[in-house]
N, CA and C atoms as an extended XYZ file, in Angstrom:
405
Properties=species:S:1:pos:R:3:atomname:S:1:resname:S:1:resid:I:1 pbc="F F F"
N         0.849       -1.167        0.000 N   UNK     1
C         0.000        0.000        0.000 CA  UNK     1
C         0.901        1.239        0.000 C   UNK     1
N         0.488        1.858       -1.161 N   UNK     2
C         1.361        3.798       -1.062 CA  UNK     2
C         0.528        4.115       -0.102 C   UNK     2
N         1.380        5.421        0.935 N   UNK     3
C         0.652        5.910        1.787 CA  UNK     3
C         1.226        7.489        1.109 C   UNK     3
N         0.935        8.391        0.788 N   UNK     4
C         1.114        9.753        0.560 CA  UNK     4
C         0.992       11.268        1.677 C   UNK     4
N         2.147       11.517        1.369 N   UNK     5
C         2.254       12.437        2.596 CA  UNK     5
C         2.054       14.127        2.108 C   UNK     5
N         1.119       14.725        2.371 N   UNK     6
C         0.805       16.097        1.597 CA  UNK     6
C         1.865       16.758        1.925 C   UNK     6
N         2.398       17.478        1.295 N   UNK     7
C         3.738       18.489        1.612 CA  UNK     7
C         3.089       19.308        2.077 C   UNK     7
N         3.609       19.546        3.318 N   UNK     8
C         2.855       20.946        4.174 CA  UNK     8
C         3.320       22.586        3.711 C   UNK     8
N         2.614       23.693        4.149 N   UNK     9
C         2.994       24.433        3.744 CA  UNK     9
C         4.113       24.892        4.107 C   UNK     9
N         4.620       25.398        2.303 N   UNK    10
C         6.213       25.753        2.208 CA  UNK    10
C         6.369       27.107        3.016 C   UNK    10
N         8.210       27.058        3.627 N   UNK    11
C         8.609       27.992        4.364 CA  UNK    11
C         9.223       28.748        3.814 C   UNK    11
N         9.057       29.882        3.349 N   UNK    12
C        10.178       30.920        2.717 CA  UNK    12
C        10.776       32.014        3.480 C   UNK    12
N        11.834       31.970        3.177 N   UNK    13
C        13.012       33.101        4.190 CA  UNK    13
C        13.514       33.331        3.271 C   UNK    13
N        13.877       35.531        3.490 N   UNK    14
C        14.978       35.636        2.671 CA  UNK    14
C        16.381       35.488        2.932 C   UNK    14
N        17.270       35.034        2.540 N   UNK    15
C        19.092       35.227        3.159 CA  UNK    15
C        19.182       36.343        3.037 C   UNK    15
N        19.504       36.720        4.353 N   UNK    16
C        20.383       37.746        4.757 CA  UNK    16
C        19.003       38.404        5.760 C   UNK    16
N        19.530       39.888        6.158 N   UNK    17
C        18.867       40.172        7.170 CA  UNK    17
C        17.425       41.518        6.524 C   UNK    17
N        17.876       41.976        5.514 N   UNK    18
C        16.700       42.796        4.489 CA  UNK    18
C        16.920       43.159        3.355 C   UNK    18
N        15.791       43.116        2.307 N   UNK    19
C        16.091       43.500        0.997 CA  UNK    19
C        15.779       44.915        0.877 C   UNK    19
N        17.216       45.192       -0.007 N   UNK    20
C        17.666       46.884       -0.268 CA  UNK    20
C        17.912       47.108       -1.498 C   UNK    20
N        16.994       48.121       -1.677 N   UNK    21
C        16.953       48.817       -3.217 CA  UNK    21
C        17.995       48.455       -4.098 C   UNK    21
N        18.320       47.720       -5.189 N   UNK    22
C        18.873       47.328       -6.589 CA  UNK    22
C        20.299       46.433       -5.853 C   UNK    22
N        19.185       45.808       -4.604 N   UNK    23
C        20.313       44.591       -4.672 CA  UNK    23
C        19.659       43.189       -5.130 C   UNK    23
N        20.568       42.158       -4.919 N   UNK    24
C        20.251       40.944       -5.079 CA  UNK    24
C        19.618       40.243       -4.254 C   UNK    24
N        18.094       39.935       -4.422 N   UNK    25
C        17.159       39.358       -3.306 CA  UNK    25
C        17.642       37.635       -4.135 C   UNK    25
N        18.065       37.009       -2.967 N   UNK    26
C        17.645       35.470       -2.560 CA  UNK    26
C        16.376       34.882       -2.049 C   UNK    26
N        15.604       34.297       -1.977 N   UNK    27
C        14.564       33.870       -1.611 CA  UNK    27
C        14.748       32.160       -1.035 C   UNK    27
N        14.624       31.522       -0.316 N   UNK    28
C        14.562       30.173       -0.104 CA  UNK    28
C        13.318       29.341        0.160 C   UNK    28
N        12.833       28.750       -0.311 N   UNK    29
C        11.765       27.648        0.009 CA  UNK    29
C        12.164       26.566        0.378 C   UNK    29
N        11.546       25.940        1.391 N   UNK    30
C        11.550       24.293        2.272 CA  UNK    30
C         9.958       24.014        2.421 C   UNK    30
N        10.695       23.005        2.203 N   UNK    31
C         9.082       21.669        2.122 CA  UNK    31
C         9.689       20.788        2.825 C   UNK    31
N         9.390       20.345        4.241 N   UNK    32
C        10.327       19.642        5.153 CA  UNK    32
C         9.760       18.118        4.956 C   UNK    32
N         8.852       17.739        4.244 N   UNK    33
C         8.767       16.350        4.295 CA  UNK    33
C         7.398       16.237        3.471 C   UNK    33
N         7.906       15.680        2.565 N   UNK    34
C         6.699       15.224        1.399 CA  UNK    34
C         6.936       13.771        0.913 C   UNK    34
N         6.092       12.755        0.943 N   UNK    35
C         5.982       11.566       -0.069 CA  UNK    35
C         4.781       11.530       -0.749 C   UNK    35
N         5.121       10.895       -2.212 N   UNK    36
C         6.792       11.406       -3.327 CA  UNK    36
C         6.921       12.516       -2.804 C   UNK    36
N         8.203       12.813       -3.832 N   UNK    37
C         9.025       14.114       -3.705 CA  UNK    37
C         7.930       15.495       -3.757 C   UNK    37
N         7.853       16.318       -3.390 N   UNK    38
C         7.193       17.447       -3.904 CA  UNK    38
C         8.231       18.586       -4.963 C   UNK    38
N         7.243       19.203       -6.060 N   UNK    39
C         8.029       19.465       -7.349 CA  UNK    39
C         7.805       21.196       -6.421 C   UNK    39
N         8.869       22.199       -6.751 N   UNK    40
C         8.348       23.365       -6.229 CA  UNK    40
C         8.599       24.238       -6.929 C   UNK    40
N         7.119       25.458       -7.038 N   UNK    41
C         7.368       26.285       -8.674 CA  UNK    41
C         7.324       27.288       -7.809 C   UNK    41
N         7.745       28.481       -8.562 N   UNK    42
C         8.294       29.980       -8.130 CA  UNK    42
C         6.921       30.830       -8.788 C   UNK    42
N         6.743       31.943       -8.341 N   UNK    43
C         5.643       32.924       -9.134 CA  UNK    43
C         5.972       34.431       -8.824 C   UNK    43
N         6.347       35.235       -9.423 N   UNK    44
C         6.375       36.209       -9.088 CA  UNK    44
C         5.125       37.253       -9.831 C   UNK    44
N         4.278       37.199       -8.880 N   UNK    45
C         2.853       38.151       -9.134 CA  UNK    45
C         2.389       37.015       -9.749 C   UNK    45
N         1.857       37.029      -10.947 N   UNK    46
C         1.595       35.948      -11.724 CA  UNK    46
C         2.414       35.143      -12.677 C   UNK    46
N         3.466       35.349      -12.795 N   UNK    47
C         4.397       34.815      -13.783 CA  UNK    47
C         5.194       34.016      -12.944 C   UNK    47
N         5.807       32.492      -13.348 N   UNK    48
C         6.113       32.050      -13.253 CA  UNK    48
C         8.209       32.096      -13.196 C   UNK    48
N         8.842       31.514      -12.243 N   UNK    49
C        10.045       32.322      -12.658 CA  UNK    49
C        10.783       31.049      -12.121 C   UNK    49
N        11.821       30.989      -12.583 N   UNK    50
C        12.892       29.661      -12.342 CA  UNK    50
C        13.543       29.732      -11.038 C   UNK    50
N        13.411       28.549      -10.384 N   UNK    51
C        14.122       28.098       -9.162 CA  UNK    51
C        15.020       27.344       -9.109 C   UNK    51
N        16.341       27.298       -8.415 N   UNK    52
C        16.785       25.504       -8.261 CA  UNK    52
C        16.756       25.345       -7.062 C   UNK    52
N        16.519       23.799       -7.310 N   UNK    53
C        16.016       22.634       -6.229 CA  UNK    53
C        17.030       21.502       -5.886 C   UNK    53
N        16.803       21.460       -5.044 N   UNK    54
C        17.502       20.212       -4.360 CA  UNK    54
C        16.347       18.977       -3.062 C   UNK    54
N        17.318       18.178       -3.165 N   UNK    55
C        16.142       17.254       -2.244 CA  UNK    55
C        17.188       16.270       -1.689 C   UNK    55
N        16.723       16.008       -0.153 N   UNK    56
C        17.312       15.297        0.756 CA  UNK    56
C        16.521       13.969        1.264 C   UNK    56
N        16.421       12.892        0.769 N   UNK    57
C        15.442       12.062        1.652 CA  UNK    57
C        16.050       11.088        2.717 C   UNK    57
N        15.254       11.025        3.225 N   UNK    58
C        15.697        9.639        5.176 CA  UNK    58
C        14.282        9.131        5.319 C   UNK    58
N        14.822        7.593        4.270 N   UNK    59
C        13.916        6.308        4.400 CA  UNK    59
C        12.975        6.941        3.417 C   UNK    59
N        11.802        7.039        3.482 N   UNK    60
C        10.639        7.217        1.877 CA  UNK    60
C        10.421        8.408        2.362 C   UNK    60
N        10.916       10.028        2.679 N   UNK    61
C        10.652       10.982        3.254 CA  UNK    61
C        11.659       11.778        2.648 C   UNK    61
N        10.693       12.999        1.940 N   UNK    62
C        11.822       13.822        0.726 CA  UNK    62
C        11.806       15.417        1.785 C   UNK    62
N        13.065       15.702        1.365 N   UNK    63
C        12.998       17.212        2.136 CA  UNK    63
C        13.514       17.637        1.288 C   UNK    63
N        12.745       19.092        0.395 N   UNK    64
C        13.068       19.901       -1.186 CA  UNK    64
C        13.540       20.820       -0.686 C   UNK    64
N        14.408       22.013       -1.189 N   UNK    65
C        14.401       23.235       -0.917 CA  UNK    65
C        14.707       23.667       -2.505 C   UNK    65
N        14.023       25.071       -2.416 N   UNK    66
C        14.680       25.549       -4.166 CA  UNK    66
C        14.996       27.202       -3.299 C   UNK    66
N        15.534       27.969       -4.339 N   UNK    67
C        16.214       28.829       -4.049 CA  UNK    67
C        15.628       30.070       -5.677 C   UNK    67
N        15.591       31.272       -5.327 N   UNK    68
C        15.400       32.488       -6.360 CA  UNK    68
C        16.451       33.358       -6.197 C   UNK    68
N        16.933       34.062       -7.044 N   UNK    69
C        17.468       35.275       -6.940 CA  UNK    69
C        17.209       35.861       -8.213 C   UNK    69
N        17.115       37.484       -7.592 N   UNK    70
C        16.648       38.172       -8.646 CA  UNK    70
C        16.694       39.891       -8.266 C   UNK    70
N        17.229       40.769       -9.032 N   UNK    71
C        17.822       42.269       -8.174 CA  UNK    71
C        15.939       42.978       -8.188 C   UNK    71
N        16.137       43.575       -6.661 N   UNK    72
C        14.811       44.257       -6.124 CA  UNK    72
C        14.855       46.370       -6.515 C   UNK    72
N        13.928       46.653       -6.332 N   UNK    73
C        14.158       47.855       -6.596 CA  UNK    73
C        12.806       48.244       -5.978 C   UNK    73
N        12.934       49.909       -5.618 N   UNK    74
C        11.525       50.162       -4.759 CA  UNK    74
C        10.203       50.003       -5.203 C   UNK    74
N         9.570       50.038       -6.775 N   UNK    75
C         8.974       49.390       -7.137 CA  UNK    75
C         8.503       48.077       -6.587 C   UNK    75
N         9.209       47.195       -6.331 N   UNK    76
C         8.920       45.749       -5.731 CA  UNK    76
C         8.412       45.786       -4.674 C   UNK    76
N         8.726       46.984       -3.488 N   UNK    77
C         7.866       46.914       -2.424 CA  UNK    77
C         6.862       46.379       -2.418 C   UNK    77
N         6.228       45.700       -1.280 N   UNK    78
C         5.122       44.822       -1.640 CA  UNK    78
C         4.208       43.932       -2.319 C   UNK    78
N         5.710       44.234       -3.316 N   UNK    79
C         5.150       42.640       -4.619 CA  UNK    79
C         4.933       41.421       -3.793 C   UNK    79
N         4.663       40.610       -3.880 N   UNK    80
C         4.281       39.255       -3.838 CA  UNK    80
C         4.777       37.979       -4.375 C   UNK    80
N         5.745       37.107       -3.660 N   UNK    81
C         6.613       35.984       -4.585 CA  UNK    81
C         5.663       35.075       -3.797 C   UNK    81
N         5.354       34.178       -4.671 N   UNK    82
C         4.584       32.795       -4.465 CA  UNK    82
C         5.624       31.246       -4.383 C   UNK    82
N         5.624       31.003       -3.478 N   UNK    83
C         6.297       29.407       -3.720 CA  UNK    83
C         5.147       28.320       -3.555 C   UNK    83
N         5.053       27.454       -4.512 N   UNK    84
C         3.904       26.655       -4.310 CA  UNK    84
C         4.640       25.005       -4.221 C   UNK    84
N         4.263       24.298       -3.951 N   UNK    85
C         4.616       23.001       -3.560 CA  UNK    85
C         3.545       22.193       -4.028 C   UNK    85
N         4.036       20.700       -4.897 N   UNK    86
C         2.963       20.129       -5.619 CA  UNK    86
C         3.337       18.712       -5.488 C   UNK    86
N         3.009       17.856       -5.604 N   UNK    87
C         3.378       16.101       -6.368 CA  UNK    87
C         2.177       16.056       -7.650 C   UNK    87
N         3.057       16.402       -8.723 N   UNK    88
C         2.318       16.347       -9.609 CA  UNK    88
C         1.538       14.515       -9.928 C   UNK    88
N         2.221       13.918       -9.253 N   UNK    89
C         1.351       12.309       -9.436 CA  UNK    89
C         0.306       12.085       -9.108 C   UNK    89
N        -0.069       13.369       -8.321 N   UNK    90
C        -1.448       12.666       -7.143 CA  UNK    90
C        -2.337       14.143       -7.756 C   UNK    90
N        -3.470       14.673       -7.860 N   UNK    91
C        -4.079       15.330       -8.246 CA  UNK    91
C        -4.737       16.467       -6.786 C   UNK    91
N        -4.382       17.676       -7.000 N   UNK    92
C        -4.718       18.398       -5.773 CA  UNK    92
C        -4.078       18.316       -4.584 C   UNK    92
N        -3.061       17.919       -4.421 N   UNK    93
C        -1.820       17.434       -3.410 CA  UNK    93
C        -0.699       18.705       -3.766 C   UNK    93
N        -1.109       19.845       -3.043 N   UNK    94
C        -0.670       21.307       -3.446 CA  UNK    94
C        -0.479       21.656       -2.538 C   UNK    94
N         0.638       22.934       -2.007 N   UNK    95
C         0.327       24.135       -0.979 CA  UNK    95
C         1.177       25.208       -1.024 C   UNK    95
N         0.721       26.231       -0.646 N   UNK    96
C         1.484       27.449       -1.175 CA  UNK    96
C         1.355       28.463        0.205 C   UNK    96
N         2.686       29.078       -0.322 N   UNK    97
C         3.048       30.815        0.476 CA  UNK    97
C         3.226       31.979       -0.165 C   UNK    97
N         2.515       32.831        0.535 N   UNK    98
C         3.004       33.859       -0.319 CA  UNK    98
C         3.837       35.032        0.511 C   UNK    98
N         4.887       35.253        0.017 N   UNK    99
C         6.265       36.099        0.972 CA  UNK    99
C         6.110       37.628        0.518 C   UNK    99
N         5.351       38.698        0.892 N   UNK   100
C         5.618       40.032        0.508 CA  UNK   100
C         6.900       40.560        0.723 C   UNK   100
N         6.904       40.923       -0.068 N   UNK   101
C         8.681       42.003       -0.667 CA  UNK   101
C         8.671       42.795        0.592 C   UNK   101
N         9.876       43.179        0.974 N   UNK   102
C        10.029       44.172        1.974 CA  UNK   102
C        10.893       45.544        1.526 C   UNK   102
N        11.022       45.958        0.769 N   UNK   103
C        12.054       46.471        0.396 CA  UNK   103
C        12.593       47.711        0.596 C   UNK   103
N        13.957       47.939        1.264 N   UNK   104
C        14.315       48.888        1.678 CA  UNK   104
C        14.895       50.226        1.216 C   UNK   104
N        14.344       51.416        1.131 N   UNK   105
C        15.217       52.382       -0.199 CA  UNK   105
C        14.941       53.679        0.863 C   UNK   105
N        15.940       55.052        0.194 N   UNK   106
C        16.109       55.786        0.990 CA  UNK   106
C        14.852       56.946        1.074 C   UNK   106
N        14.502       57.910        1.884 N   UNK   107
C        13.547       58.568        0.938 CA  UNK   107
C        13.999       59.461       -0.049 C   UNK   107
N        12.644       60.032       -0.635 N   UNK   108
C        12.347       60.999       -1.830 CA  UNK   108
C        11.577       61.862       -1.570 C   UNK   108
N        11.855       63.161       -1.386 N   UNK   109
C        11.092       64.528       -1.011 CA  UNK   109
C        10.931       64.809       -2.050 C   UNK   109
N         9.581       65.734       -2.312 N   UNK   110
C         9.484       66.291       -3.387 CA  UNK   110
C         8.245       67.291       -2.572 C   UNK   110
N         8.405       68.643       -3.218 N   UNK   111
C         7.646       70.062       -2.570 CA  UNK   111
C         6.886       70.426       -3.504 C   UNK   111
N         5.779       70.278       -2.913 N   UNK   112
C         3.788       70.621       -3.916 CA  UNK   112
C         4.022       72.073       -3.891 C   UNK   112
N         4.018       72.416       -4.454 N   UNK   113
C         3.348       74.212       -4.878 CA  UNK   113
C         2.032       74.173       -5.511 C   UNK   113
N         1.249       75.494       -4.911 N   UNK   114
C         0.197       75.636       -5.305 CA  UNK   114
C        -0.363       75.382       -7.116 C   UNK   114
N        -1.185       75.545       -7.626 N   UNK   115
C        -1.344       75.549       -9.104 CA  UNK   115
C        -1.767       76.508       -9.860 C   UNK   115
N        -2.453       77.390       -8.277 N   UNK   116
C        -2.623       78.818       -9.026 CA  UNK   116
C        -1.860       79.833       -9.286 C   UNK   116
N        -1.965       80.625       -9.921 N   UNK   117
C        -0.933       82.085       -9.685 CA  UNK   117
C        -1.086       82.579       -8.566 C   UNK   117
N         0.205       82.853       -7.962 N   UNK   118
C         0.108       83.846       -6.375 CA  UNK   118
C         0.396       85.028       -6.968 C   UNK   118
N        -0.154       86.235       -6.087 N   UNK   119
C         0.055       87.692       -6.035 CA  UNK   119
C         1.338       88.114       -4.806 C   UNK   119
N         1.569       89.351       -4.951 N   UNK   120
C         2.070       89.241       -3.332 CA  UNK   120
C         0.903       89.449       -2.622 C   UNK   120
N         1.578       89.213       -1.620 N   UNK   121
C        -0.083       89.494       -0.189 CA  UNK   121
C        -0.647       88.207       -0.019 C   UNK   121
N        -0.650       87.096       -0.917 N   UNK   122
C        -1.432       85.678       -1.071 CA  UNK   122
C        -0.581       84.888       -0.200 C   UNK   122
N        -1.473       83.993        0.613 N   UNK   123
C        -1.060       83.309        1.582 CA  UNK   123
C        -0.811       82.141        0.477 C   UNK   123
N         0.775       81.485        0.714 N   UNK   124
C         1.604       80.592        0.145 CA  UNK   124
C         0.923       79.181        0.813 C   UNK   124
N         0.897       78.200        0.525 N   UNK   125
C         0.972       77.046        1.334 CA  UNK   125
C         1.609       75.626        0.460 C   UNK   125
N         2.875       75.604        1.350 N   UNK   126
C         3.720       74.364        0.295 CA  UNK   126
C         3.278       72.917        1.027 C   UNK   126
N         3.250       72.258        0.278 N   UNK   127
C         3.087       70.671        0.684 CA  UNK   127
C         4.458       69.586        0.315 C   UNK   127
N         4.727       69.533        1.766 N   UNK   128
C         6.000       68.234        1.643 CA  UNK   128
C         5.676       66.514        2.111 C   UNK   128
N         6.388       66.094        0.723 N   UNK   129
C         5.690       64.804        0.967 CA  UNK   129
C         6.943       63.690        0.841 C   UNK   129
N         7.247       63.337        1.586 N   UNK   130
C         8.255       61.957        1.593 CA  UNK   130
C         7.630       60.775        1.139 C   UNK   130
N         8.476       60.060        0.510 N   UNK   131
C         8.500       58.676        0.377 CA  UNK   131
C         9.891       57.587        0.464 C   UNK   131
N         9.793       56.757        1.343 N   UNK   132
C        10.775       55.623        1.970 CA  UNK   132
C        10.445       54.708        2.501 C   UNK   132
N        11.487       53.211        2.154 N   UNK   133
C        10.614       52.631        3.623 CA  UNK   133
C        12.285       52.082        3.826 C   UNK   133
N        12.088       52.085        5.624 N   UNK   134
C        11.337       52.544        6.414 CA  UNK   134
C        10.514       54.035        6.286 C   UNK   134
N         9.644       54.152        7.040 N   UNK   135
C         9.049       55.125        6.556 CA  UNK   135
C         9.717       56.580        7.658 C   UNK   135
């Protein structure tokens, strides 16, 4: 008798301690114990993106990890990388994470001026607005 073991949901960590504007984000996925092997696909937003994998088993018990890299930029803030975990042999034997981007960049000031014409005598009022994260 096969007995099938659902790969639980995958763990993703990034290496190192935070991702910073137009560097090289690593990503890691683990699937600590799946029978069969579990196959593991990458997604970034909706697109699909290449991983490598490796797999460790002890006795009929597979342990996968795959790995991403790919350079971040402040844009990416809060993108969304998907690692999903599958055995494509068995039908619906799936599970997934999804890891939001963190990404770190410096700020950007930029000073609103009004849109109308000022006179003298007209009360000025400037608007300052940052953007960074941290914030």
């Amino acid at each position: 008798m096969n007995v099938f073991l659902l790969p639980p949901r995958p763990i993703v960590e990034v290496q190192g301690e935070v991702l910073v504007e137009n560097s090289l984000a690593r990503l890691i996925c683990t699937v600590p114990r799946s029978k069969p092997p579990a196959q593991i696909r990458w997604f970034r937003g909706k697109k699909e993106i290449a991983g490598v994998s490796s797999r460790h088993q002890t006795g009929k018990i597979f342990a996968i990890t795959s790995s991403v890299n790919f350079t971040v930029d402040r844009k990416d803030n809060g993108d969304i990388v998907t690692c999903e975990a599958n055995v494509p042999s068995v039908k619906g034997m799936k599970n997934r994470t999804d890891f939001p981007l963190n990404v770190r960049f410096p700020p950007v000031v930029k000073v609103q001026t009004p849109s109308v014409h000022l006179r003298e005598g007209d009360d000025l009022t400037l608007t300052c607005l940052v953007t960074g994260n941290p914030q």
